[in-house]
C-alpha positions in Angstrom: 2.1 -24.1 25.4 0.9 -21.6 22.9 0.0 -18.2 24.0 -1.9 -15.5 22.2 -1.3 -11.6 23.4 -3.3 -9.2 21.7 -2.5 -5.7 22.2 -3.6 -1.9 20.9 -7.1 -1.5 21.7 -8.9 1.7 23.0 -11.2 4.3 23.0 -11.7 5.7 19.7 -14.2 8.4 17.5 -15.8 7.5 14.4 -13.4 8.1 12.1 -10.4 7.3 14.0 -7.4 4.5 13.6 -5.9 2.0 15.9 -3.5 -0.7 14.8 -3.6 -3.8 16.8 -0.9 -6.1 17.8 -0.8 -9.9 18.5 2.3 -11.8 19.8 2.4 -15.4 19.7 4.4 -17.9 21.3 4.9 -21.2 22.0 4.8 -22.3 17.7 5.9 -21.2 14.9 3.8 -18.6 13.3 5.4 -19.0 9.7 3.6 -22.5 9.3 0.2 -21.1 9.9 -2.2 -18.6 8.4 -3.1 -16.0 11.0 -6.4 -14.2 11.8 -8.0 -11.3 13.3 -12.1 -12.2 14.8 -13.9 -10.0 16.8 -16.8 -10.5 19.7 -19.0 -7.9 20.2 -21.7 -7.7 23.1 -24.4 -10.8 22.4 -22.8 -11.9 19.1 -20.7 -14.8 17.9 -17.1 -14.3 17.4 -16.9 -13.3 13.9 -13.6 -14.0 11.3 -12.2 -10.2 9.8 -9.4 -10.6 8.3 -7.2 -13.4 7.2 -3.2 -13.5 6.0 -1.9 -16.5 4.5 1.7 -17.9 5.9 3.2 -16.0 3.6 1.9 -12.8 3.8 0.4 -13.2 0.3 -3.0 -13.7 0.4 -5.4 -12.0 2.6 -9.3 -12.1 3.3 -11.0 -9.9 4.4 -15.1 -9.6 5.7 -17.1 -7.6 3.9 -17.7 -5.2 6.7 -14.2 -4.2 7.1 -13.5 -4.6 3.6 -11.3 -1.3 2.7 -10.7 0.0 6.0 -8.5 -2.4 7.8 -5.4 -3.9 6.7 -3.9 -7.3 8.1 0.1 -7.9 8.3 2.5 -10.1 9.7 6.1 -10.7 10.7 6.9 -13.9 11.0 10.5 -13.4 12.2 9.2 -11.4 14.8 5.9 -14.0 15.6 3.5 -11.2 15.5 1.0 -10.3 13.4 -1.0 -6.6 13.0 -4.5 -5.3 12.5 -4.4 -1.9 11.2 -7.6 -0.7 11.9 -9.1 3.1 9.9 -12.0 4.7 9.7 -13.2 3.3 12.3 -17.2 3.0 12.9 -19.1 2.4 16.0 -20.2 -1.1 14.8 -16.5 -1.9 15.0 -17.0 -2.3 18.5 -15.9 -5.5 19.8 -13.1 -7.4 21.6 -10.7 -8.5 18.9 -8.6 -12.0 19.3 -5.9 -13.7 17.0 -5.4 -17.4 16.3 -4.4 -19.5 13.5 -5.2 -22.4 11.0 -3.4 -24.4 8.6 -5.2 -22.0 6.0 -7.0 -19.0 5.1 -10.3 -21.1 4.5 -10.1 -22.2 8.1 -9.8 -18.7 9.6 -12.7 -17.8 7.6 -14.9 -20.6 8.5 -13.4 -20.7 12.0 -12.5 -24.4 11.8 -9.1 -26.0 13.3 -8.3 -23.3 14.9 -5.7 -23.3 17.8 -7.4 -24.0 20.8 -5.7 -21.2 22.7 -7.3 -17.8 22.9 -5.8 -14.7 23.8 -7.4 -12.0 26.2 -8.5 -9.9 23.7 -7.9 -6.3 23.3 -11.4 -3.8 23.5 -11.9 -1.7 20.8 -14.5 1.0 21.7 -15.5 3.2 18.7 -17.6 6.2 20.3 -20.3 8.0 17.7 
């Protein structure tokens, strides 16, 4: 059974940093590229940033593009979302999941079928 915990959220100015965390069990992360989304209040869960198995390709939505970074340790089954400059339109639960590749993530196709909780991120202006 595959569970997704994401972690790190909070209450945050504009400006500010947080660096999520999301631990996954029941695979193998090392097989699978590995994504952040994010939901915020009356939108669709959006793709933001994608990592290849490897750790050698990454994506990243325009949006975010700059300001957030995307890691992962596969020995550890874990990936991270370091998250700076944070803006109040970052506002939003932010999941993990995974896909055979980056392309997936990005078009939110095959995906895992497990979610996570979520973590909030609340960015105050």
């Amino acid at each position: 059974q595959v569970q997704l915990v994401e972690s790190g959220g909070g209450l945050v100015q504009t400006g500010g940093s947080l660096r999520l965390s999301c631990a996954i069990s029941g695979i193998s992360i090392s097989s699978y590229a590995m994504g952040w989304f994010r939901q915020a209040p009356g939108k669709e869960r959006e793709a933001v940033a994608a990592i290849s198995w490897s750790g050698g390709s990454t994506h990243y939505a325009d949006s975010v593009k700059g300001r957030f970074t995307i890691s992962r340790n596969n020995a550890d089954n874990t990936i991270y979302l370091q998250m700076n400059t944070l803006k109040p339109e970052d506002t939003a639960v932010y999941y993990c999941n995974a896909a055979k590749t980056i392309a997936s993530i990005v078009s939110r196709e095959n995906l895992l079928d497990a979610w996570g909780q979520g973590t909030l991120v609340t960015v105050s202006s």
